[in-house]
C-alpha positions as a Markdown table, in Angstrom:
| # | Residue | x | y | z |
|---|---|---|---|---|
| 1 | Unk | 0.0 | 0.0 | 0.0 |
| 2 | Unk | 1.1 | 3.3 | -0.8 |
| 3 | Unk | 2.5 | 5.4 | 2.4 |
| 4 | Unk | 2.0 | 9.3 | 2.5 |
| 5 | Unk | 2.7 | 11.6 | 5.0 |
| 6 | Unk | 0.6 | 14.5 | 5.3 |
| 7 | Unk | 2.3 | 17.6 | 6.9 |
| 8 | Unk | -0.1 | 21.0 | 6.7 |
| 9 | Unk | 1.5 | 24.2 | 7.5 |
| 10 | Unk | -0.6 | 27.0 | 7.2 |
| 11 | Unk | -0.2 | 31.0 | 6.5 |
| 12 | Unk | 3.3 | 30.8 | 5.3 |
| 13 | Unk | 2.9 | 34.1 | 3.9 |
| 14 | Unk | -0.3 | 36.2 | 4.5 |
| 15 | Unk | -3.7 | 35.6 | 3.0 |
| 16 | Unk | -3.6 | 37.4 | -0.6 |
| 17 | Unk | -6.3 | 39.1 | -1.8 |
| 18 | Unk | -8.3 | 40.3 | 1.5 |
| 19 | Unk | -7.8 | 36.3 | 3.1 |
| 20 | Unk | -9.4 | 35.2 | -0.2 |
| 21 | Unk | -6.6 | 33.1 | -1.1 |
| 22 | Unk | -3.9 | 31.6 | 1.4 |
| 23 | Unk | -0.6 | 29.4 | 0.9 |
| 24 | Unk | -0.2 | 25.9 | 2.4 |
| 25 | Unk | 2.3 | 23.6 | 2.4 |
| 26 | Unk | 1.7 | 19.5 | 2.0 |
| 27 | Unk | 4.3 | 16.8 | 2.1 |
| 28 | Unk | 4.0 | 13.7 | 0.9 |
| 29 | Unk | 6.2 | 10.1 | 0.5 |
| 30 | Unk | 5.7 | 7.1 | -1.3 |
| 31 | Unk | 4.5 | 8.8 | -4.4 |
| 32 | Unk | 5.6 | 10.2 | -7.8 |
| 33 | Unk | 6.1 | 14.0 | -7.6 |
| 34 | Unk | 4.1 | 14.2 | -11.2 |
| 35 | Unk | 1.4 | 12.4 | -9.9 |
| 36 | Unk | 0.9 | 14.2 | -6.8 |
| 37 | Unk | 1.1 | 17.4 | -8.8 |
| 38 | Unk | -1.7 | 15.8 | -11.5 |
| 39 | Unk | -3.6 | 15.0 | -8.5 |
| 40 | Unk | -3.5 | 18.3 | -6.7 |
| 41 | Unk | -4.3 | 20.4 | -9.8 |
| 42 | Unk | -7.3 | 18.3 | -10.2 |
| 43 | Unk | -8.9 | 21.6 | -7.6 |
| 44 | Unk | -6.0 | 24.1 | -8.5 |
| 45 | Unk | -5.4 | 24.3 | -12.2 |
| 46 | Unk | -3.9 | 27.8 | -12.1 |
| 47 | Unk | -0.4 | 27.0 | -13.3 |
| 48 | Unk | 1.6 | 29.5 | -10.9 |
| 49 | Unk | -1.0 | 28.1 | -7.7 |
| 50 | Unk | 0.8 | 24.8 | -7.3 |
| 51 | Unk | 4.9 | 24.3 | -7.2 |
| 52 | Unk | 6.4 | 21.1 | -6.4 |
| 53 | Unk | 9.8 | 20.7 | -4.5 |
| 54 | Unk | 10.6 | 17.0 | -5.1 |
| 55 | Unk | 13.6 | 17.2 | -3.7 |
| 56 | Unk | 11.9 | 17.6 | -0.6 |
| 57 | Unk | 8.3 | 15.9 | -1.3 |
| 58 | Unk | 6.3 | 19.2 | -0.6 |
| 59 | Unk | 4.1 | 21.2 | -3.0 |
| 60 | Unk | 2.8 | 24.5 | -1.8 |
| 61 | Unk | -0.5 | 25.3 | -2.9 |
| 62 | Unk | -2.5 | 29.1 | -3.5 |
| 63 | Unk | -5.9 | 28.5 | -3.1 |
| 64 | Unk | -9.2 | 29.4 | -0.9 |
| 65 | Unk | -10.2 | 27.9 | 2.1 |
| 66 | Unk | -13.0 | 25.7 | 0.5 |
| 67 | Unk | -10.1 | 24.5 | -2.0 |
| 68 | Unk | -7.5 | 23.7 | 0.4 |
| 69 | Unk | -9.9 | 21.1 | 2.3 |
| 70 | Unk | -10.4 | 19.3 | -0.7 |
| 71 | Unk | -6.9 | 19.1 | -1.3 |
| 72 | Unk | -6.5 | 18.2 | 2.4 |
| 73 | Unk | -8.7 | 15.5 | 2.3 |
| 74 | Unk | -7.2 | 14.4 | -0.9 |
| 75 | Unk | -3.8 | 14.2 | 1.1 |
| 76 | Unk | -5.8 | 12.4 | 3.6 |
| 77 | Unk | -6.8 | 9.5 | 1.6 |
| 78 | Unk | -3.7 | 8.6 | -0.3 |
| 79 | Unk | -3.1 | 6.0 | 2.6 |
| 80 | Unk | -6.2 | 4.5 | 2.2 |
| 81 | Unk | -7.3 | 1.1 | 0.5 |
| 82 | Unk | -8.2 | 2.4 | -3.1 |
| 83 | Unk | -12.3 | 2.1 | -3.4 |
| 84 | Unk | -14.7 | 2.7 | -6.5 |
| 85 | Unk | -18.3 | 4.0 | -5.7 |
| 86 | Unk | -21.1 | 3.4 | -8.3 |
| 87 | Unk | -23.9 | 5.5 | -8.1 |
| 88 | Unk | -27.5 | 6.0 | -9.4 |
| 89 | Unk | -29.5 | 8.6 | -9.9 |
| 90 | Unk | -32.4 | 10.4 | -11.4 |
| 91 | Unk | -33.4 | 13.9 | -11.7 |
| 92 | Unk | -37.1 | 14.8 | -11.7 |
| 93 | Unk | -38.6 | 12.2 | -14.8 |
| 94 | Unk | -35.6 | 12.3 | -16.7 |
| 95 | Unk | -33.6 | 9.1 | -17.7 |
| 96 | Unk | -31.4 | 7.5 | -14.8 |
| 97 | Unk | -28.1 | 7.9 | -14.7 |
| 98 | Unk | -25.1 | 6.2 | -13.1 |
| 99 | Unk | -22.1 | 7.9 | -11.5 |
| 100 | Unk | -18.4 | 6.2 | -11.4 |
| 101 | Unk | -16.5 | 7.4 | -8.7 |
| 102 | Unk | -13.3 | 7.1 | -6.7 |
| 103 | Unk | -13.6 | 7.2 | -3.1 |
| 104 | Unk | -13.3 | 10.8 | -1.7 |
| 105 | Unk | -14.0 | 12.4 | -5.1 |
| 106 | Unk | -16.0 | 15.3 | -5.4 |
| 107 | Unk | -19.1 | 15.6 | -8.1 |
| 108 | Unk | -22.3 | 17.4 | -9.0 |
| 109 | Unk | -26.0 | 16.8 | -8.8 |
| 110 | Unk | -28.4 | 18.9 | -11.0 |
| 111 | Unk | -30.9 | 20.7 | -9.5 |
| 112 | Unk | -32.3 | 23.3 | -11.9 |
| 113 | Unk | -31.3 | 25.5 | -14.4 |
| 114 | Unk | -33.6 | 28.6 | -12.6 |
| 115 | Unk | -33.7 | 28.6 | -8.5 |
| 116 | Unk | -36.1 | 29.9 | -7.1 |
| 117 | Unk | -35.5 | 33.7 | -6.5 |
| 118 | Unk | -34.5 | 34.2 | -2.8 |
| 119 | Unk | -32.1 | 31.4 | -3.5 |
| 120 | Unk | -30.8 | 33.4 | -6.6 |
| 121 | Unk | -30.5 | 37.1 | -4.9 |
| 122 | Unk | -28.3 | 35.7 | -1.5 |
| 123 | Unk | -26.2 | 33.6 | -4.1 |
| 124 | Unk | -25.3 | 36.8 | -6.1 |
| 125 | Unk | -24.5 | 38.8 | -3.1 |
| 126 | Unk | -21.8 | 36.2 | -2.3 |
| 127 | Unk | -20.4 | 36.9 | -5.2 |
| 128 | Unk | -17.0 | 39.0 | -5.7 |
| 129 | Unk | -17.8 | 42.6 | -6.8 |
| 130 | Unk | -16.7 | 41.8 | -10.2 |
| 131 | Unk | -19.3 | 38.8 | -10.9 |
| 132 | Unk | -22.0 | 40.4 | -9.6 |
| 133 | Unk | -23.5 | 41.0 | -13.3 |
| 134 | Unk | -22.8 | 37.2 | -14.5 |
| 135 | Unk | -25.4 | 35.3 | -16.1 |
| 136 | Unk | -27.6 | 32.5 | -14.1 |
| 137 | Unk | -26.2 | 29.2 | -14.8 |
| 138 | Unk | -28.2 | 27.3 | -12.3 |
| 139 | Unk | -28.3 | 25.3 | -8.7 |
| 140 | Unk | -26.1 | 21.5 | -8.0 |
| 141 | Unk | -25.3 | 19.9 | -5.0 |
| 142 | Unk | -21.9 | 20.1 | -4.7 |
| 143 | Unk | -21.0 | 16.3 | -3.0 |
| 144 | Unk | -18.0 | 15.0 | -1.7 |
| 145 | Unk | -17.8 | 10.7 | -1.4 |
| 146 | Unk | -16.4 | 9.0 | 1.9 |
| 147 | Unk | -16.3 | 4.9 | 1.6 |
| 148 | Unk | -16.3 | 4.0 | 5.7 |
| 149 | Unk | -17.4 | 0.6 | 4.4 |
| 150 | Unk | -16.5 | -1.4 | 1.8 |
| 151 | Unk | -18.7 | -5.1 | 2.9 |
| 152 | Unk | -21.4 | -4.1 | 3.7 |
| 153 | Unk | -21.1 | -1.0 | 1.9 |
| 154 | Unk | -21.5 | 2.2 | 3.9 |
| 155 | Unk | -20.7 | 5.5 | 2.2 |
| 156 | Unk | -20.9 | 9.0 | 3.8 |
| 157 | Unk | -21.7 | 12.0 | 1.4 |
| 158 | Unk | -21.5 | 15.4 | 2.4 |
| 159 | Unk | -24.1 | 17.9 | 0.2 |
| 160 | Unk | -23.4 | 21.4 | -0.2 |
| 161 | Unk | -26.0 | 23.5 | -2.1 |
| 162 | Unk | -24.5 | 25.8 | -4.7 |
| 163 | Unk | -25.1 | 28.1 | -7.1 |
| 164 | Unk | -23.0 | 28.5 | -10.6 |
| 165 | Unk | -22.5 | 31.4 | -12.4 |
| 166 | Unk | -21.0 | 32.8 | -16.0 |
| 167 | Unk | -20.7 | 32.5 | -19.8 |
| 168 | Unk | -18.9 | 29.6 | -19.6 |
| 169 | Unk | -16.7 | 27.4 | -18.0 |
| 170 | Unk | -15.0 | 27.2 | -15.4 |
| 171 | Unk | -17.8 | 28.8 | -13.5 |
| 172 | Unk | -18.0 | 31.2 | -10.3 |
| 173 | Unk | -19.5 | 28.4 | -7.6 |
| 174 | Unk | -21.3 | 30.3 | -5.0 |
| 175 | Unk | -21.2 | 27.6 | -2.0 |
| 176 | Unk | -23.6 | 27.3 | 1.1 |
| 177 | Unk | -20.9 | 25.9 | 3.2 |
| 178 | Unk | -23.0 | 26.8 | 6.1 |
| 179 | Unk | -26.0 | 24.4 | 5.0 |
| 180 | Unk | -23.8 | 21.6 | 4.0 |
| 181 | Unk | -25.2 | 18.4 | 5.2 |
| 182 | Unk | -23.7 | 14.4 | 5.6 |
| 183 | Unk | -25.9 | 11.7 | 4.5 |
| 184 | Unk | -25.3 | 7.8 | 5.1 |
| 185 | Unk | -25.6 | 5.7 | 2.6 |
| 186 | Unk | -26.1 | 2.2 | 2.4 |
| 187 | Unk | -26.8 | -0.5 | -1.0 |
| 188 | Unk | -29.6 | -1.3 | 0.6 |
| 189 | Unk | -32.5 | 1.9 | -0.3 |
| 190 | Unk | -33.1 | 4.5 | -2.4 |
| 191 | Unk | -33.0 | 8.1 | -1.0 |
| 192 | Unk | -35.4 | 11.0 | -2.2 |
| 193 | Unk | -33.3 | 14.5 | -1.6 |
| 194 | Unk | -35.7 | 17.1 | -1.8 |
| 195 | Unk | -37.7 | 14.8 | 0.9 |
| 196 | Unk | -34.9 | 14.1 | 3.2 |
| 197 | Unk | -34.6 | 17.4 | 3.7 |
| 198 | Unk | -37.8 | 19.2 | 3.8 |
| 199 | Unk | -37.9 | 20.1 | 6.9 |
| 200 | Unk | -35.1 | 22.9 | 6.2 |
| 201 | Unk | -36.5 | 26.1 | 4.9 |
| 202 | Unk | -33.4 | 26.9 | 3.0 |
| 203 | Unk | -33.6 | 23.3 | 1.5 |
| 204 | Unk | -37.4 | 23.4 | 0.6 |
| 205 | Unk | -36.8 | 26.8 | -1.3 |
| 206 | Unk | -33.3 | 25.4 | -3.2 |
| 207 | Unk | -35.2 | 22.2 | -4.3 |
| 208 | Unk | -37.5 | 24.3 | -6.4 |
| 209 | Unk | -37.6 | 25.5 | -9.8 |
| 210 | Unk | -39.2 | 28.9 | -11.0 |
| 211 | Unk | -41.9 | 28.1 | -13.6 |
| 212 | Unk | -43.8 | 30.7 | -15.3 |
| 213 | Unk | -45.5 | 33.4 | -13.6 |
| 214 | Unk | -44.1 | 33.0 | -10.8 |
| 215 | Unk | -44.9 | 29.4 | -10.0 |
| 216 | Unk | -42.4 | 27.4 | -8.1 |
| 217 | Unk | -42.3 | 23.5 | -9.2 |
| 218 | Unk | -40.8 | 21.0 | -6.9 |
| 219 | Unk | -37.9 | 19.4 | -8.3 |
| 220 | Unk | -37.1 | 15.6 | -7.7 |
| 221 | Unk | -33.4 | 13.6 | -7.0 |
| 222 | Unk | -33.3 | 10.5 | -6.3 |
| 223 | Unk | -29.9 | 8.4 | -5.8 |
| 224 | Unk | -29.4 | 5.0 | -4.4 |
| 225 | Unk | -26.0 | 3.6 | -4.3 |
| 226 | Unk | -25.1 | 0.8 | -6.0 |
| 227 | Unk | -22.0 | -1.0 | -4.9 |
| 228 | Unk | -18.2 | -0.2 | -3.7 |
| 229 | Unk | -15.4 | -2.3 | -4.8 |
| 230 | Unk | -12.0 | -2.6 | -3.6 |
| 231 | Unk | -9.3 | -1.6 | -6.2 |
């Protein structure tokens, strides 16, 4: 099995940017500099945001807070027996569709192309000063994939409802970290979002779609998982 080490030093230099951005500094063993670098940029693709020493194993990294977990927990699971997750789901009446995933990858869930607007207005707000006139591009659950269990299978995903804005890609992800939620997941039932967590207020309003005049149409997600295999 692979060995890392994991060694996190925060605010080597100030925060840039107003605390928007920080530097950290991971080490690592037991893997190829280039792969740890392909790995990390996976969250940071900014060329001059990642720089790897591998004469020393460490790769300092620019990024936000929100960023540098990922690439934390990416750190994290290096040591860990490799897992694959395979998901189902199915938005509203539209075909189901299965998700391939690595354990501790991150993915999205649709939700709707137009929120609801009290979900749209505190979204833009969040925004930096010079996004605030971007085009809608629509509501996901941002999810993140934890295997605790391979046999049985026991997974643990953490939602976080977001909203993504601009022309084109790479979006400007507004993140709720605030209402982010875990959910347990076994191969044993199917799990229906929107009704899991109704009795949120902010989750009742985000798992709605503005119709026409004004009408606000539930939206459906339902996800089951599948099965998790060791690798």
């Amino acid at each position: 099995m692979k060995k890392t080490i994991l060694m996190l030093i925060c605010l080597i230099v100030p925060p840039l940017f107003g605390g928007e951005l920080e530097t950290r500094i991971y080490r690592f063993e037991g893997m190829e500099p280039a792969e740890v670098e392909a790995q990390v940029r996976r969250f940071v693709p900014q060329g001059p945001r990642v720089l790897v020493n591998p004469e020393v194993n460490q790769v300092m990294v620019i990024a936000d807070g929100e960023t540098h977990e990922q690439v934390a927990r990416l750190f994290e699971r290096m040591d860990r027996p490799s897992h694959r997750v395979v998901f189902w789901f199915r938005h509203n009446q539209n075909e189901p569709q299965h998700l391939d995933l690595m354990d501790g990858d991150f993915a999205n869930f649709p939700v709707t192309r137009t929120p609801v607007p009290q979900v749209v207005s505190n979204a833009r707000a969040r925004l930096p000063h010079e996004w605030r006139d971007a085009p809608l591009v629509g509501s996901v659950l941002r999810t993140h994939f934890s295997v605790l269990r391979a046999d049985p299978a026991r997974v643990r995903i953490r939602l976080t409802p977001s909203v993504l804005f601009g022309s084109s890609p790479p979006y400007e992800v507004v993140s709720f970290s605030e209402m982010s939620t875990d959910l347990m997941m076994t191969d044993e039932a199917f799990v229906d979002l929107a009704d899991r967590l109704a009795e949120n207020e902010f989750y009742r309003m985000f798992f709605r779609s503005e119709g026409s005049a004004g009408r606000h149409t539930p939206v459906g997600l339902l996800i089951s998982l599948e099965e998790v295999t060791s690798e």
